[in-house]
DRENVEXMAR-625854 format. One record per residue: residue number from 1; chain; x, y, z of N, C-alpha, C in turn. Coordinates in nm, 3 decimals. Atoms other than C-alpha are relative to their C-alpha. Layout:
DRENVEXMAR-625854
+-----+--------+---------+---------+---------+---------+---------+---------+---------+---------+---------+
! num ! cadena !    n.xx !    n.yy !    n.zz !   ca.xx !   ca.yy !   ca.zz !    c.xx !    c.yy !    c.zz !
+-----+--------+---------+---------+---------+---------+---------+---------+---------+---------+---------+
! NUM !      A !       X !       Y !       Z !       X !       Y !       Z !       X !       Y !       Z !
...
+-----+--------+---------+---------+---------+---------+---------+---------+---------+---------+---------+
END
This chain:
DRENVEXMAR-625854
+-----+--------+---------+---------+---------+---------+---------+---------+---------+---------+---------+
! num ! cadena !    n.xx !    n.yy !    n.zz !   ca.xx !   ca.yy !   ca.zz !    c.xx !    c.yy !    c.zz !
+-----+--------+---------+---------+---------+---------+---------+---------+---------+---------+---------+
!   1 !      A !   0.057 !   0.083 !   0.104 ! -10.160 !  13.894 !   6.024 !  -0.094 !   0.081 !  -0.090 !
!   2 !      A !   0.090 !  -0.054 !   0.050 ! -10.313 !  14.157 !   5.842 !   0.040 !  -0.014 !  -0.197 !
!   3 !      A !  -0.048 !   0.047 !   0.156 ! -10.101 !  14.029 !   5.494 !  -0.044 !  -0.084 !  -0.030 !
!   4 !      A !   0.017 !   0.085 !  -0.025 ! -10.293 !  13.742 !   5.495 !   0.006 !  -0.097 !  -0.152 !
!   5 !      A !   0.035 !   0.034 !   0.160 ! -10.360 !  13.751 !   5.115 !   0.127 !  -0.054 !  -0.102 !
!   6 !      A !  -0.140 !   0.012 !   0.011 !  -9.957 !  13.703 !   5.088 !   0.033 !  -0.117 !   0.000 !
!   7 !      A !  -0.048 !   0.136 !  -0.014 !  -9.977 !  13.352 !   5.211 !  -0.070 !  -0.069 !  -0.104 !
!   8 !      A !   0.063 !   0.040 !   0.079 ! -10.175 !  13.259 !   4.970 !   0.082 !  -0.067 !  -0.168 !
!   9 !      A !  -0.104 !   0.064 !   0.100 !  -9.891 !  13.251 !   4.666 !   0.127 !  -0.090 !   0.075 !
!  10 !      A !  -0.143 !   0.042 !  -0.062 !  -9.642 !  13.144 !   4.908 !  -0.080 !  -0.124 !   0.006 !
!  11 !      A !   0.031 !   0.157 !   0.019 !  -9.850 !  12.806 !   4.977 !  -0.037 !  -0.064 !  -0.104 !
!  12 !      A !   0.040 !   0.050 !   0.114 !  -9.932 !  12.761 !   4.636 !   0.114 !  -0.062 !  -0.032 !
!  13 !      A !  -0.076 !   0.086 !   0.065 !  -9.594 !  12.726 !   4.541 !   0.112 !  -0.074 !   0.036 !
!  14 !      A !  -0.063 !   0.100 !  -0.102 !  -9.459 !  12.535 !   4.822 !  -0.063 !  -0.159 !  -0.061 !
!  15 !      A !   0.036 !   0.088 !   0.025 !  -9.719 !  12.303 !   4.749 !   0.052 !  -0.037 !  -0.183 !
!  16 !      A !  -0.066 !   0.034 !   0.091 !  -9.630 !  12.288 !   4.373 !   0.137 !  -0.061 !   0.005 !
!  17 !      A !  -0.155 !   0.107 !   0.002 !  -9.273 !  12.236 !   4.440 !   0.027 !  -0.109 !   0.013 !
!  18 !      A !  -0.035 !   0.081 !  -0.082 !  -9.343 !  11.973 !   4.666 !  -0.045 !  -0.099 !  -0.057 !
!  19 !      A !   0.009 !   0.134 !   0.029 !  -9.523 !  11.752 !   4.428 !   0.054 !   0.002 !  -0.138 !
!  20 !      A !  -0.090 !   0.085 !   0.021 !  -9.300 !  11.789 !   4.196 !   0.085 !  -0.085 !   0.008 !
!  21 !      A !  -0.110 !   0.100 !  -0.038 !  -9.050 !  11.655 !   4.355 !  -0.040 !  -0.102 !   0.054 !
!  22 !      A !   0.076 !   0.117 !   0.007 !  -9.299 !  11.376 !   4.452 !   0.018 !  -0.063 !  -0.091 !
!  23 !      A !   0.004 !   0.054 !   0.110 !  -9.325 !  11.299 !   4.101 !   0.145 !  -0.041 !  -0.058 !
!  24 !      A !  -0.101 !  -0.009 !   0.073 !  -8.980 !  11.346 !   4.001 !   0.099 !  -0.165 !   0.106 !
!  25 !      A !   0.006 !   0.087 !  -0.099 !  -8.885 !  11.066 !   4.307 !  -0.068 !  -0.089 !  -0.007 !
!  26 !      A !   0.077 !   0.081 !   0.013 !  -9.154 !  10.860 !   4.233 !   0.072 !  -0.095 !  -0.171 !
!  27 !      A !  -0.005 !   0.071 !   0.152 !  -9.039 !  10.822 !   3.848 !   0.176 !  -0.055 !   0.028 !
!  28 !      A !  -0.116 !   0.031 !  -0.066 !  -8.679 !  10.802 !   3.988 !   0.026 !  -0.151 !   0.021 !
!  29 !      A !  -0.019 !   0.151 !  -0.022 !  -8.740 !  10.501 !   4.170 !  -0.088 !  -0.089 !  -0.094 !
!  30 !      A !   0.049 !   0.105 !   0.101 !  -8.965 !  10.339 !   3.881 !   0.105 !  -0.024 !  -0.087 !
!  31 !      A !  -0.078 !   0.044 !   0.088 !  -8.677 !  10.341 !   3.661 !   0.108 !  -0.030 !   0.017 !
!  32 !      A !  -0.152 !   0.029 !  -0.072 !  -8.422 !  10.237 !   3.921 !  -0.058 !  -0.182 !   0.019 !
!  33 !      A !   0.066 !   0.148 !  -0.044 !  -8.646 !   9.934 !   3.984 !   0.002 !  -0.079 !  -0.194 !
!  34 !      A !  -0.003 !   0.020 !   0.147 !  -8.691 !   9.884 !   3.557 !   0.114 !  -0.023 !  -0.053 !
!  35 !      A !  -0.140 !  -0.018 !   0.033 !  -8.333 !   9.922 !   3.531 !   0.079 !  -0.150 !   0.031 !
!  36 !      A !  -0.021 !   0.091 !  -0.034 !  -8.302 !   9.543 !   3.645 !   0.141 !  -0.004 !   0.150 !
!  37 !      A !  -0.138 !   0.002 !  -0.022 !  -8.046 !   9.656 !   3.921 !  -0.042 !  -0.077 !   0.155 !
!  38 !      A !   0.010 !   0.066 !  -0.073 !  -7.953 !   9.406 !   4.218 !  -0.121 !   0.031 !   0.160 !
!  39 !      A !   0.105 !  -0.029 !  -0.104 !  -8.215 !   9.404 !   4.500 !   0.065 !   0.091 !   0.136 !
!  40 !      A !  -0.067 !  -0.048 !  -0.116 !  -7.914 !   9.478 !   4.771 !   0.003 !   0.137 !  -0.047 !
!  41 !      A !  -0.036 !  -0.080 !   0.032 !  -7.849 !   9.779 !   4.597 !  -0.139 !   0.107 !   0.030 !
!  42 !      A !   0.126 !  -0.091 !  -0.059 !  -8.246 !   9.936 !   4.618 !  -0.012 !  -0.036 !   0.101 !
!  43 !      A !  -0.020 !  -0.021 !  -0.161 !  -8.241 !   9.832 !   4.974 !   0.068 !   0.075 !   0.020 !
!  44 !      A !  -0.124 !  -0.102 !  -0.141 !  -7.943 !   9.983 !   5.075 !  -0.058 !   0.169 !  -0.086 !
!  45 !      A !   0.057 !  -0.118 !   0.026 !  -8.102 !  10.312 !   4.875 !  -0.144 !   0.036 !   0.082 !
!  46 !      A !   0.102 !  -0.037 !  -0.129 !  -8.408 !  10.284 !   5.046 !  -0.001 !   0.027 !   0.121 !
!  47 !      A !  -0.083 !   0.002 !  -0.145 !  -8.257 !  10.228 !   5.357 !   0.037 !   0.185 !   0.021 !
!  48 !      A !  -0.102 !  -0.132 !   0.029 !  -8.017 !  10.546 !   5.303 !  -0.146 !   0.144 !   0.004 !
!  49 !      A !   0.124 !  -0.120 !  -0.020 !  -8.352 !  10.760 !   5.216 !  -0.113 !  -0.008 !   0.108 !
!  50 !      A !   0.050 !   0.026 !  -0.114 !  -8.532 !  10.618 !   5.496 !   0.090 !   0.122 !   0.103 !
!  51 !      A !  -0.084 !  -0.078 !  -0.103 !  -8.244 !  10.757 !   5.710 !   0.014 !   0.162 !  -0.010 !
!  52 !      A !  -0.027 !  -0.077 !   0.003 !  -8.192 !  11.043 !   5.546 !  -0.177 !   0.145 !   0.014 !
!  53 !      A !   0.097 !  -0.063 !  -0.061 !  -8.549 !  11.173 !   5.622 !  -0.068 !  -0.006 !   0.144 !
!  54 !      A !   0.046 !  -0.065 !  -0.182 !  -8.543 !  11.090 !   5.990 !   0.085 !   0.098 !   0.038 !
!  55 !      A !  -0.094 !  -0.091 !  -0.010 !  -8.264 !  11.294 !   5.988 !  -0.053 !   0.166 !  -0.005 !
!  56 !      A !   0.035 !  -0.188 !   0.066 !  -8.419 !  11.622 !   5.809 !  -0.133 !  -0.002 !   0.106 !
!  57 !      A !   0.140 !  -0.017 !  -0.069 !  -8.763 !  11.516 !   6.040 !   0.086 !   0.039 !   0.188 !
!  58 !      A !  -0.055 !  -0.060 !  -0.127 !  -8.525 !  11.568 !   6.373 !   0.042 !   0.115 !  -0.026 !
!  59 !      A !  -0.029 !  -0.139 !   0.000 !  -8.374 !  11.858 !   6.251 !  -0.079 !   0.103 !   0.002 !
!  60 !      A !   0.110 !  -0.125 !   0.053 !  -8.648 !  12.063 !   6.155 !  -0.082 !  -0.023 !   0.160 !
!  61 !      A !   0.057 !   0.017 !  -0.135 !  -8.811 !  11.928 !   6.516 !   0.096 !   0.097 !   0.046 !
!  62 !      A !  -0.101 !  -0.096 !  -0.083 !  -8.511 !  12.050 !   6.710 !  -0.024 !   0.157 !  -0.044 !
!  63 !      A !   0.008 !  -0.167 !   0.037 !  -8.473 !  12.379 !   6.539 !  -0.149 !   0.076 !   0.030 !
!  64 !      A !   0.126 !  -0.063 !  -0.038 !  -8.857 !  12.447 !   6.537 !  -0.002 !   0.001 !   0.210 !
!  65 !      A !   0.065 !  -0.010 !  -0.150 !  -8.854 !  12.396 !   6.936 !   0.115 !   0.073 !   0.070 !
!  66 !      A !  -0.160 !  -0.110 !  -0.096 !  -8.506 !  12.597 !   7.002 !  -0.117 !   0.139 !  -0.031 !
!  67 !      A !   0.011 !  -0.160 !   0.062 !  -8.672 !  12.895 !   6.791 !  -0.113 !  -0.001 !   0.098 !
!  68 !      A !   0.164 !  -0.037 !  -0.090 !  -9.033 !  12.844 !   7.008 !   0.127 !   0.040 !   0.133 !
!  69 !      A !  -0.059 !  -0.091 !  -0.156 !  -8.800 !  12.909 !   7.325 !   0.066 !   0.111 !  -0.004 !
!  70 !      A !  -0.084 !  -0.099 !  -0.018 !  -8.602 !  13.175 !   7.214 !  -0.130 !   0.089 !  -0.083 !
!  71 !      A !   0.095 !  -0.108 !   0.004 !  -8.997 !  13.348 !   7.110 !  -0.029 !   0.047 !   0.131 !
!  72 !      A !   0.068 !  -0.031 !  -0.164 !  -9.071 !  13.264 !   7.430 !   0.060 !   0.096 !   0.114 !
!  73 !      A !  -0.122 !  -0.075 !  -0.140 !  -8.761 !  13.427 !   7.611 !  -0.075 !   0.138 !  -0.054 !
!  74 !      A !   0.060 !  -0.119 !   0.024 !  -8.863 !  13.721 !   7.387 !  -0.120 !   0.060 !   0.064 !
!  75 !      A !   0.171 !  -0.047 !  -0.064 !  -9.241 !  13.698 !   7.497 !   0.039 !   0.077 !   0.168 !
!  76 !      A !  -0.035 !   0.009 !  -0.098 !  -9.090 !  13.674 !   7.836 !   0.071 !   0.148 !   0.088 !
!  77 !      A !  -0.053 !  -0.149 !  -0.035 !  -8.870 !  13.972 !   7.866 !  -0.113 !   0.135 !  -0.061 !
!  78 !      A !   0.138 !  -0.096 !   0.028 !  -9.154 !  14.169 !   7.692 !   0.070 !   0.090 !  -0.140 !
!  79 !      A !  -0.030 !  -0.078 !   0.053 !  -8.894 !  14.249 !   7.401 !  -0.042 !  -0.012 !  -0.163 !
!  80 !      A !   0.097 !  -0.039 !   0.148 !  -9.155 !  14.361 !   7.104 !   0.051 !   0.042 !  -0.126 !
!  81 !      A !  -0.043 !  -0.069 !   0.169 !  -8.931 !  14.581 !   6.823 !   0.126 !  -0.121 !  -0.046 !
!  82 !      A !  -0.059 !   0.073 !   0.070 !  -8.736 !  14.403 !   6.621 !   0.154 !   0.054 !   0.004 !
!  83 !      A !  -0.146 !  -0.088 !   0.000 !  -8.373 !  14.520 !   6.707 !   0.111 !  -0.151 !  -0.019 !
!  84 !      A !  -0.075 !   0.065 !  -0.004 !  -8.030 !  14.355 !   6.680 !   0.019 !  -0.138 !   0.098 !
!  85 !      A !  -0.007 !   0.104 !  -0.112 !  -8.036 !  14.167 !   7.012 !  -0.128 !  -0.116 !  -0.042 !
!  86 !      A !   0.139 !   0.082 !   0.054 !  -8.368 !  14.009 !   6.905 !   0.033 !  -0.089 !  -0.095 !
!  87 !      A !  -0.060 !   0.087 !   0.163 !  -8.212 !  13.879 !   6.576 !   0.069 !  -0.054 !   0.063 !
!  88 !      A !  -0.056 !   0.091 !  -0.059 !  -7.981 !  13.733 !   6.772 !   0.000 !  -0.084 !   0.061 !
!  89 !      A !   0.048 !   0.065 !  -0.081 !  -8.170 !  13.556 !   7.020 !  -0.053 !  -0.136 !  -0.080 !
!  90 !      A !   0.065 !   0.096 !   0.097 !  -8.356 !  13.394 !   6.726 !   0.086 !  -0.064 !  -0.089 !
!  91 !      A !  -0.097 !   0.045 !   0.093 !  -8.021 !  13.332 !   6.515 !   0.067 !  -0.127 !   0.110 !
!  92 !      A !  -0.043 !   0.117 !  -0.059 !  -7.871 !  13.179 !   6.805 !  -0.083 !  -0.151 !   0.060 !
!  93 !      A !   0.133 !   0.176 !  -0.029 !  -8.180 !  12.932 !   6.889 !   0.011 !  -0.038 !  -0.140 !
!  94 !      A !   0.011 !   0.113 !   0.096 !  -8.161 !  12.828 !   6.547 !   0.119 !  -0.049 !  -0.057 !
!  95 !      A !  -0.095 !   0.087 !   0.041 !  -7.807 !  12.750 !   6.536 !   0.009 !  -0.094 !   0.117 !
!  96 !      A !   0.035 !   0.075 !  -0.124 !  -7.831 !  12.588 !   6.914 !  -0.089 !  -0.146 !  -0.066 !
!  97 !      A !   0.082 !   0.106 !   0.010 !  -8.127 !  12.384 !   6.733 !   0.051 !  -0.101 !  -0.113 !
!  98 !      A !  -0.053 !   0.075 !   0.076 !  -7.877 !  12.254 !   6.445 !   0.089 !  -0.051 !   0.030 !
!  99 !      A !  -0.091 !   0.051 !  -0.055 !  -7.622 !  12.159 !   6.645 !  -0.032 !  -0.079 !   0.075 !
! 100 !      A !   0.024 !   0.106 !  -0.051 !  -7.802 !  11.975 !   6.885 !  -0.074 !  -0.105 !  -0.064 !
! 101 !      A !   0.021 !   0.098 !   0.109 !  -7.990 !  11.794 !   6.608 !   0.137 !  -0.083 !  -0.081 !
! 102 !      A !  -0.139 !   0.023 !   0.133 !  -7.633 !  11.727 !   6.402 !   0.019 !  -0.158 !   0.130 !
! 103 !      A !  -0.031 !   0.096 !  -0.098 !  -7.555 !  11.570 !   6.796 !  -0.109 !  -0.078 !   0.030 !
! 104 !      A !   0.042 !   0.076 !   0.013 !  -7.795 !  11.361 !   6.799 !  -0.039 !  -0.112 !  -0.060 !
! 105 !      A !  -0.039 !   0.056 !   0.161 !  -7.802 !  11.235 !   6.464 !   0.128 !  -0.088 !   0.018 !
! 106 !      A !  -0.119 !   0.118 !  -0.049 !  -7.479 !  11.079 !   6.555 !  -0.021 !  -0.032 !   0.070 !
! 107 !      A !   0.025 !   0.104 !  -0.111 !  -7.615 !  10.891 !   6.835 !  -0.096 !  -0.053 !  -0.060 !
! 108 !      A !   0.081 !   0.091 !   0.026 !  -7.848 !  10.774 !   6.652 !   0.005 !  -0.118 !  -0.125 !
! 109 !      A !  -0.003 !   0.129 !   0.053 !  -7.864 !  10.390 !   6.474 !   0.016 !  -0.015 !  -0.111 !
! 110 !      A !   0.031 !  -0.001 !   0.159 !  -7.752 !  10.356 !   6.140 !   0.114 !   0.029 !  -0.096 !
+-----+--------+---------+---------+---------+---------+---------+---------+---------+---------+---------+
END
């Protein structure tokens, strides 16, 4: 952590992005609602974006807790440089963590 001064543009313009697209979503649905269009129709959109962010909130769970075990295997075996096998350990926990998110996602209600 000695780059520290690095994170500094990188959260700036995470956070920028992110409220744009707040805003841009926000004005979205003001002029979907202005637009006089049937009530079933912004339900079932709400609905749909409801779903479609428990969706991206399991995925990003899963994957974040495959990749913590496959640091941990690393921590574990004690393997420090950054070599091929390493990349792999971490490639395959984070496809492990999209696949079992994808399978779950289809078991789940909706």
């Amino acid at each position: 952590m000695q780059n520290l001064d690095l994170f500094i543009p990188i959260t700036l313009f995470v956070c920028i992005t992110y409220a744009i697209k707040a805003v841009v979503d926000a004005r979205v649905r003001k002029q979907l609602v202005a637009s006089n269009v049937s009530q079933e129709l912004i339900q079932s959109i709400v609905e749909a974006d409801e779903l479609r962010r428990r969706h991206a909130t399991l995925r990003w769970g899963v994957v974040l807790v495959a990749l913590a075990i496959g640091f941990g295997l690393m921590e574990a075996f004690g393997w420090r440089d950054f070599t091929p096998g390493v990349l792999s350990i971490l490639l395959g926990a984070t496809g492990i963590g999209n696949l079992v998110a994808y399978h779950l996602s289809r078991k789940m209600p909706g």
